[in-house]
N, C-alpha and C positions, 0 to 999 in steps of 0.2 A: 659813279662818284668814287673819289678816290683818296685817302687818307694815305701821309706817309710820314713815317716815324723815324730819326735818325739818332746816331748817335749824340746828338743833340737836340733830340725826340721833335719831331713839328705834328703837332696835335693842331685838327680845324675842330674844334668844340660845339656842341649840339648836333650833333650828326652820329659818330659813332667814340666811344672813348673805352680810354684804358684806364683803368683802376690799379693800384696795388692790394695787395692780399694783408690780411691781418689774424692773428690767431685768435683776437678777443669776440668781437661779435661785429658786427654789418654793419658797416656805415661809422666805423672807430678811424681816427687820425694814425696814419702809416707814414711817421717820419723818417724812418730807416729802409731806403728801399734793398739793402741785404737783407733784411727782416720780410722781406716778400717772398715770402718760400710755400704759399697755399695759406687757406685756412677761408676767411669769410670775404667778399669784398668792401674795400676801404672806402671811406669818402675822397678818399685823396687819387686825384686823376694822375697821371705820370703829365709833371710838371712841362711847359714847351721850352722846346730849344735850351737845355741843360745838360753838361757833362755827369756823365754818372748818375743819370736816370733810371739807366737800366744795370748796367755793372759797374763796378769801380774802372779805376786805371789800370793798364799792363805795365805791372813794375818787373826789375828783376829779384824784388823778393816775392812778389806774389811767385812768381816762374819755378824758382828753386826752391821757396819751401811748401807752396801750396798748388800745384801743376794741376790737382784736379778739377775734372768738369766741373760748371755750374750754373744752377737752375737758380730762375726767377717765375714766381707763380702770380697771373695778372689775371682780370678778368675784363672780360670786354662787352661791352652795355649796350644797348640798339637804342640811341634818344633820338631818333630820326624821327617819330613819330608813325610809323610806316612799318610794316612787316618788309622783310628784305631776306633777300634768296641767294643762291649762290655766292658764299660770301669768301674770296681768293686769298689768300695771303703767298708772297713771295719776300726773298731779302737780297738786296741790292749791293755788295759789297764794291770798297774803292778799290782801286787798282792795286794797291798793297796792304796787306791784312795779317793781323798776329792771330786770329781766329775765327773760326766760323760759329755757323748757329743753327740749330733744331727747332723743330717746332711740334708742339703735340697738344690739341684742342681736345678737350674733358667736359663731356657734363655733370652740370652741378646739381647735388645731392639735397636733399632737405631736414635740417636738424629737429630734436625736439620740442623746439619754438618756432617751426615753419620757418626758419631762414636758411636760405641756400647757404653751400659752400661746398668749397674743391678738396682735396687732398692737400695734408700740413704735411713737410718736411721736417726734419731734423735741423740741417744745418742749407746753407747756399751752396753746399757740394754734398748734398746728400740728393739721390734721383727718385725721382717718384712710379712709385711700384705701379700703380695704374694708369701708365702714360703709353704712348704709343709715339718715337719720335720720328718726325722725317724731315728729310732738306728740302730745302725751296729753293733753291740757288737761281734766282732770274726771275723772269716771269715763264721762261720756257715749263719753268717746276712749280709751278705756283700750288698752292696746296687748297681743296676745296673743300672748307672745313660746316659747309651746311647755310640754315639760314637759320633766324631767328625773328620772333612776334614783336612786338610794340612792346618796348623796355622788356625784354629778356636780354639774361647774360649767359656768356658761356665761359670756360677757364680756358687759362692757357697756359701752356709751359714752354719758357724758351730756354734752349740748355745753351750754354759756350762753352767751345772747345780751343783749346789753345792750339795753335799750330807752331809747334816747340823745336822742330826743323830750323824755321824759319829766322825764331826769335834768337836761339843760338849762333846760326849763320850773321846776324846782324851785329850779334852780341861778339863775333869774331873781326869787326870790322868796324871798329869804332874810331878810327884814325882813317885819316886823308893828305893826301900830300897837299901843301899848298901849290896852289897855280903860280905864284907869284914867286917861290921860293924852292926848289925842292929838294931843299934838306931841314924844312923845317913841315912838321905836319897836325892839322888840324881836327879836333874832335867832330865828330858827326854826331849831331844830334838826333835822337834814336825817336819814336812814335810812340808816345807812351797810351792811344785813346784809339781804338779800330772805331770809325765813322761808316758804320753800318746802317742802311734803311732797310724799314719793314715796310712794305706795301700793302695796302688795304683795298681791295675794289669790292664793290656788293650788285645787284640790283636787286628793285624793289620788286615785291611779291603781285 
């Protein structure tokens, strides 16, 4: 079975989901998914097919005044009903991309009220000290992040990286000659959203 998430998240529901993080306590509303930086898991699933689900827009003031990484802390739920094994994750990038992405799976701790939860961040570019990141680029890399029982969660951290090369290069190249004229030249409209999927495979234990 296979779940995939894009940048305009496609969630199949009752099977496996993603949570946002909240700092207050389990099962709290997480309206601000920058506000998903670790802490407990939220009631709130990472909404389907939505821009900015997972990160905001690539502007060119995010670029120049805020360039660093940044982390989104999620947690992922096994409602399949079924213990499930080898569970893959990989991320599928478009043909053209302003950045890529990490991945790093965390177990979850238990607080003084027996409620689980992961490591809180400071800010959405602030990294998490007990994380471990690696790339999944494809399915060649796919990442095997374990299994998990009937309704167990585990944490997850995806980091974004800007690929600032790229963005500059584009940002150099915002004019086009017209086809039709060529002393008159037209603006090129730039990408402001990387449409990235996250792949999901498991089988059952």
């Amino acid at each position: 079975m296979i779940e995939q998430f894009c940048g305009k998240i496609l969630i199949i529901y009752k099977i496996m989901r993603l949570f946002y993080t909240v700092s207050s306590k389990e099962n709290d509303i997480q309206s601000k998914p920058n506000l998903s930086i670790g802490g407990y898991k939220s009631i709130t699933p990472i909404p389907n097919s939505e821009f900015g689900n997972l990160f905001g827009d690539i502007s060119m003031y995010t670029v120049r005044s805020n360039n660093q990484n940044q982390y989104i802390g999620l947690i992922l739920n096994n409602e399949t009903g079924k213990a499930i094994q080898d569970i893959n994750i990989y991320f599928d990038y478009p043909s053209e991309c302003y950045s890529s992405l990490k991945l790093a799976a965390v177990d979850l701790v238990k607080d003084a009220n027996d409620e689980y939860y992961m490591e809180r961040v400071g800010t959405i570019n602030s990294k998490p000290l007990y994380a471990e990141f690696f790339t999944a680029d494809g399915v060649a890399n796919e990442q095997n992040i374990g299994g998990l029982g009937i309704g167990e969660k585990l944490g997850l951290w995806i980091e974004r990286i800007f690929d600032l090369d790229t963005i500059k290069a584009d940002q150099n190249n915002i004019y086009e000659v017209d086809p039709t004229d060529p002393y008159r030249y037209l603006a090129v409209e730039l990408d402001k959203v990387d449409d990235i999927s996250i792949v999901i495979s498991w089988t059952e234990a």
